[in-house]
C-alpha positions in Angstrom: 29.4 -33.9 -25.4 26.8 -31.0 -24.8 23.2 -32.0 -23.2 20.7 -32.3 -26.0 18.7 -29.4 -26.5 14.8 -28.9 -26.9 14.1 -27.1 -29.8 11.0 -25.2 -30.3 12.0 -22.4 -33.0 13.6 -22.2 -37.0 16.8 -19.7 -37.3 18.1 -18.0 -40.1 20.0 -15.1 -41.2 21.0 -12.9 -44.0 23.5 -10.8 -45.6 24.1 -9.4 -49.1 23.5 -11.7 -52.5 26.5 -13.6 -53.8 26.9 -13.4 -57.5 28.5 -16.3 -58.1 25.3 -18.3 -57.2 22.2 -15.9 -58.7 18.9 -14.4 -56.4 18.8 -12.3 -53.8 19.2 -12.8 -50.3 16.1 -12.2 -48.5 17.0 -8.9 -45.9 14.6 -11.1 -43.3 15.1 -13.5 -40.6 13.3 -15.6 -38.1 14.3 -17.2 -35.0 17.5 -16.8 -32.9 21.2 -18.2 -33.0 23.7 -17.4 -30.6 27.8 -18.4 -31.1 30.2 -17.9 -28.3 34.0 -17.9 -28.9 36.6 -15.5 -27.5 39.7 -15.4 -30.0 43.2 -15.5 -28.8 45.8 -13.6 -29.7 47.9 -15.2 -32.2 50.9 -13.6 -34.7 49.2 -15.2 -37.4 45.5 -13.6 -37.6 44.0 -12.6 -40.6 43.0 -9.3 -42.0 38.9 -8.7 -41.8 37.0 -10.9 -43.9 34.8 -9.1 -46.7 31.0 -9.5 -46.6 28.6 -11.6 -48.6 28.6 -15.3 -49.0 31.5 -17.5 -49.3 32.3 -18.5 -52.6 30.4 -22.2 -53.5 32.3 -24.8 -53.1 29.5 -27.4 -55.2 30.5 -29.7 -57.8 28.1 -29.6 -60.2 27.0 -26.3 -62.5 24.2 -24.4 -61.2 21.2 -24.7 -62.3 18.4 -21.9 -63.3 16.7 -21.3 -60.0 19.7 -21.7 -57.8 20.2 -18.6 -55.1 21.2 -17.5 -52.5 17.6 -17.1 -49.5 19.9 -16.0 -46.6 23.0 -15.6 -45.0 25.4 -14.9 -42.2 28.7 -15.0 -40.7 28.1 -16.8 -37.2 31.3 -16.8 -35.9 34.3 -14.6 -37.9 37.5 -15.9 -37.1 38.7 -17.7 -34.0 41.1 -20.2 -32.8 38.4 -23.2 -30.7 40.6 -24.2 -28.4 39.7 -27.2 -25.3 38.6 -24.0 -23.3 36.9 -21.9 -25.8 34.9 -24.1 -28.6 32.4 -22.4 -31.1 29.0 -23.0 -29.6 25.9 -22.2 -32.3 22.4 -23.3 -30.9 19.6 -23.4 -33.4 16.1 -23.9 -32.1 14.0 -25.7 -34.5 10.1 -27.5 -34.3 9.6 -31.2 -33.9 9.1 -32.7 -36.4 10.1 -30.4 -38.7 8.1 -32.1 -41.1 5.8 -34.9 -41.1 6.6 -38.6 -42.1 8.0 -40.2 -44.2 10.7 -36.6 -43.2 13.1 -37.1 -40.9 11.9 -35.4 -37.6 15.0 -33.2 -37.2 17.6 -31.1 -39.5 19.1 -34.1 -41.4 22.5 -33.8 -43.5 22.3 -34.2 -47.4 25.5 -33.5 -48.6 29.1 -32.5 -48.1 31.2 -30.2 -50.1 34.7 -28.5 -50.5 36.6 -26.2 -51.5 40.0 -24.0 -52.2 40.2 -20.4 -51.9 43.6 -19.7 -52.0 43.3 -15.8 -53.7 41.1 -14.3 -50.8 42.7 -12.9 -47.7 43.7 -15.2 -46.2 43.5 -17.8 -48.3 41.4 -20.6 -47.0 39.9 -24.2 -48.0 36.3 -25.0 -46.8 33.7 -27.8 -45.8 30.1 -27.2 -46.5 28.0 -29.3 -44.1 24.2 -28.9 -46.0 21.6 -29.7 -44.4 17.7 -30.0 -45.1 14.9 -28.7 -42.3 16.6 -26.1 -41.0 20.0 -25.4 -39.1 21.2 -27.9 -36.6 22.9 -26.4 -33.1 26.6 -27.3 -33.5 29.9 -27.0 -31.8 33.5 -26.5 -33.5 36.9 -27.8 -31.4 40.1 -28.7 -32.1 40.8 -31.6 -30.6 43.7 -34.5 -30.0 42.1 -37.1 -31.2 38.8 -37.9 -33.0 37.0 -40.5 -30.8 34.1 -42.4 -32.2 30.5 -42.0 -31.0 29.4 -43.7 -28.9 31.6 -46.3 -29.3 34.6 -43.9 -27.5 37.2 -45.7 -30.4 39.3 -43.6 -31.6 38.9 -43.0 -35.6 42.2 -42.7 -37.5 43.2 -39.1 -39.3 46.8 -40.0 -40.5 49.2 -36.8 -42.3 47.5 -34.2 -40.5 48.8 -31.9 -37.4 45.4 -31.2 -35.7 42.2 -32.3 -35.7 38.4 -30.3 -35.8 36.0 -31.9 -34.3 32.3 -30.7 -35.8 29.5 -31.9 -33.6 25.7 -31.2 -34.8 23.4 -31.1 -32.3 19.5 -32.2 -32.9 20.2 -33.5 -36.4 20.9 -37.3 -38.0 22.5 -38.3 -40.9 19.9 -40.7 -42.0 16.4 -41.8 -43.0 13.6 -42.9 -41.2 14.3 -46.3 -43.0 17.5 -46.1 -41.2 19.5 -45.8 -44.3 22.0 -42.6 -44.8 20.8 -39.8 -45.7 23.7 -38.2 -46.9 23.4 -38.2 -51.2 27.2 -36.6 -51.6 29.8 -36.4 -50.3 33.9 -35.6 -51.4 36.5 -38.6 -50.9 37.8 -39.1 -47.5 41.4 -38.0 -48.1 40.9 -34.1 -50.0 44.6 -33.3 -50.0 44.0 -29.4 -50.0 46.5 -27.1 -47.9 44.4 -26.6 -44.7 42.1 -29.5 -45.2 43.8 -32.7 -45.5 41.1 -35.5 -45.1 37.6 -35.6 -43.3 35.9 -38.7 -41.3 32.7 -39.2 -40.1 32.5 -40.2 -36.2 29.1 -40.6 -35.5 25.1 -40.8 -35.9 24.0 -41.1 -32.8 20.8 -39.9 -30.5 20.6 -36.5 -32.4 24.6 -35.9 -32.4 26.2 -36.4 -36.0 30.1 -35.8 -35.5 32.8 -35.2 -38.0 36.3 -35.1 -38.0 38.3 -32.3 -40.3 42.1 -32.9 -40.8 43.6 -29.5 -41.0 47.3 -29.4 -42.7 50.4 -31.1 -43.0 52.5 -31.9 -39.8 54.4 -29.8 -38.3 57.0 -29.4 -36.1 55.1 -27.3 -34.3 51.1 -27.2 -33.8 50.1 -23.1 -34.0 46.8 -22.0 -33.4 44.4 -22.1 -36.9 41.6 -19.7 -37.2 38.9 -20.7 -38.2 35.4 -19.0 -39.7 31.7 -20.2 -39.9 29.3 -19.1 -42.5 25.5 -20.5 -42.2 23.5 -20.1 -45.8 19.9 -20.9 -46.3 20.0 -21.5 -50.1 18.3 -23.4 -53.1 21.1 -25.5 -54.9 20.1 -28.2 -57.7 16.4 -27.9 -57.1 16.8 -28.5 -53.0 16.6 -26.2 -50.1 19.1 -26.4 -48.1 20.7 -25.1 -44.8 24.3 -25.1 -44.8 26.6 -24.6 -42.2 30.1 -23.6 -44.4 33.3 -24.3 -42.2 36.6 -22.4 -43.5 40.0 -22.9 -42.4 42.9 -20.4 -42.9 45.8 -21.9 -45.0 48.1 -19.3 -44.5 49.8 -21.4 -42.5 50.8 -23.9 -44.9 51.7 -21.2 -48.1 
């Protein structure tokens, strides 16, 4: 697990408005993000994405108000390998906000998705934060081990494992309780996403684990692609950091 950074700035990011979700995205930005991943060649990579904002993946209707503020692709699609993880850092102000607020970027709510008409088709999991962006890093990984208990957590019917760690953020109140209002079931059952768990809350770390596909016989290299989106959704400003997995593996 990465050192813990020291923030001191907000980030965000923009790119054109997304119909589906009303506004306009502001053309500014403030603050600095930086993503490192080198992709590998693989038979299997996708055509270019298109710009603009990934398609919502939220569960309820919008609501009057709801746009779009900013967004960006942060890392377009890769294979995060052992040796070559997606690595986002996000500098933010402590506190963020004064009490009773959480001091740090602190998750809200989880969603997903299917996308299986775009090119390449691909299923999604929004992590949405409030405060601002965390830092986070994106790997596949063996097995998904518990912090900081080192157990490992259990992700049956699935052939690899993505482990999300967020760096200076939490996943609860100040009262200690979680902060987290919604979330999908644990087991989502979708072609490239098979189930999620969470794996820890922990000194400013908040890890999850994604299941990605069926087994196989044998364990390809998945691309995957990183969207961040400052947005208002249901009333609530929110930072999200949207994770998509190709599933053109598994068509």
């Amino acid at each position: 697990m990465p050192l813990l950074l020291i923030p001191t700035l907000a980030a965000s990011a923009c790119s054109p408005w997304d119909p589906n979700l009303g506004g306009n995205a502001s053309p500014s930005a403030t603050g600095t993000a930086t993503a490192t991943a080198s992709p590998s060649p693989t038979p299997t990579s996708p055509a270019s994405p298109s710009p603009g904002t990934p398609p919502p993946d939220e569960t309820s209707p919008p609501q009057s108000g709801d746009r779009v503020i900013s967004s960006r692709i942060s890392q377009d699609w890769v294979w995060p390998g052992p040796d070559q993880p997606i690595s986002v850092v996000h500098d933010n102000p402590v506190p963020i906000a004064p009490p009773p607020e959480p001091p740090i970027p602190y998750l809200y709510s989880i969603g997903v998705g299917e996308h299986p008409s775009d090119t390449p088709p691909y299923d999604q999991m929004s992590f949405k934060f409030k405060g601002g962006f965390p830092g986070y890093e994106l790997m596949f990984v063996p097995e998904l081990d518990s912090d900081a208990s080192g157990l490992p957590v259990p992700m049956p019917g699935t052939s690899r494992i993505l482990r999300a760690v967020f760096n200076v953020a939490q996943a609860h109140t100040e009262q200690g309780e979680s902060s987290v209002v919604s979330a999908p079931p644990a087991f989502i059952g979708y072609d490239a996403i098979t189930r999620y768990a969470p794996a820890g809350d922990f000194e400013g770390y908040v890890t999850y684990g994604i299941g990605v596909g069926r087994p196989m016989d044998t364990v390809p290299q998945t691309l995957v692609r990183v969207y961040e989106v400052e947005k208002i959704e249901q009333g609530q400003r929110l930072f999200v950091v949207a994770i998509q997995i190709d599933a053109s593996l598994w068509r």
